[in-house]
C-alpha positions in Angstrom: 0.0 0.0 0.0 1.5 3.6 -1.0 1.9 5.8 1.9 0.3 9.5 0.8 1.7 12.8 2.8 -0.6 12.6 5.7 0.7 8.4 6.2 4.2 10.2 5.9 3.8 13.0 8.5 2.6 10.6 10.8 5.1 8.3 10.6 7.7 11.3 11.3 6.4 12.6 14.2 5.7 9.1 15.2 9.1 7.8 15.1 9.7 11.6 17.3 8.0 10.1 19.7 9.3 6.4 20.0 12.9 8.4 20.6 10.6 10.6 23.2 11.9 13.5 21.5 11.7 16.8 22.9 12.2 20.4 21.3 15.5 20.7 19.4 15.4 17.0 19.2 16.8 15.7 15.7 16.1 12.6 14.0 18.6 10.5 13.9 20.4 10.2 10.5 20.5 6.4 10.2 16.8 6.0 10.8 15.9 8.4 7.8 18.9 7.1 5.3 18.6 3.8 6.2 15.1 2.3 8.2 12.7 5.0 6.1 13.6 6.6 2.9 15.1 3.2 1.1 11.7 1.5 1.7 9.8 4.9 -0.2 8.9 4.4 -3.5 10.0 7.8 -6.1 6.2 9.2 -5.4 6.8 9.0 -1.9 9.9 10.1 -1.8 8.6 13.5 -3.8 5.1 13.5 -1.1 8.1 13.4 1.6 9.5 16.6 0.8 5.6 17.8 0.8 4.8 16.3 4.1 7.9 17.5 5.6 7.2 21.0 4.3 3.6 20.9 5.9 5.3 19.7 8.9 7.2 22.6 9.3 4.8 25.2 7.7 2.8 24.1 10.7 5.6 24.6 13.2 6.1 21.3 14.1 9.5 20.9 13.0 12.1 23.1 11.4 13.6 21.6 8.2 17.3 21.4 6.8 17.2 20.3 3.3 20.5 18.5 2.5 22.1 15.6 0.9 21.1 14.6 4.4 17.7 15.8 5.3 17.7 17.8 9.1 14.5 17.5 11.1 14.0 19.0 14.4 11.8 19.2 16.7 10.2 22.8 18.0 8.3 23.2 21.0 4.9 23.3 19.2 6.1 19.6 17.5 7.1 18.0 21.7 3.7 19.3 22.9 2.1 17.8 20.0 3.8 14.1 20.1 3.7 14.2 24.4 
């Protein structure tokens, strides 16, 4: 079954909250390089960079686009997943 943006926003602040994340919280590297992102197919990987940008339009996390992708945690985000 193909994840769509909403699947994919909750699975982020989902896996925020199995590492009980707090604000400034990052995601850990190896869980998005390796555990998420290989197992996306190319239209999720594009709805990912949607969902993420939601994500953080709606202050839930702040975003670092990179060869790497950065997402943290804000204050709004903790309250959210806690």
């Amino acid at each position: 079954m193909s994840k769509d943006i909403k699947d994919i926003k909750k699975d982020i602040l989902d896996q925020f909250r199995a590492i009980e994340g707090e604000e400034n919280d990052t995601l850990p590297d190896t869980w998005l390089m390796e555990e998420y992102l290989p197992l996306l197919n190319p239209y999720e990987k594009r709805d990912f960079e949607k969902a993420i940008k939601q994500l953080a339009a709606n202050g839930f996390v702040k975003y670092k686009k990179g060869d790497v992708p950065k997402l943290k945690l804000t204050e709004k985000g903790a309250n959210l997943i806690h």
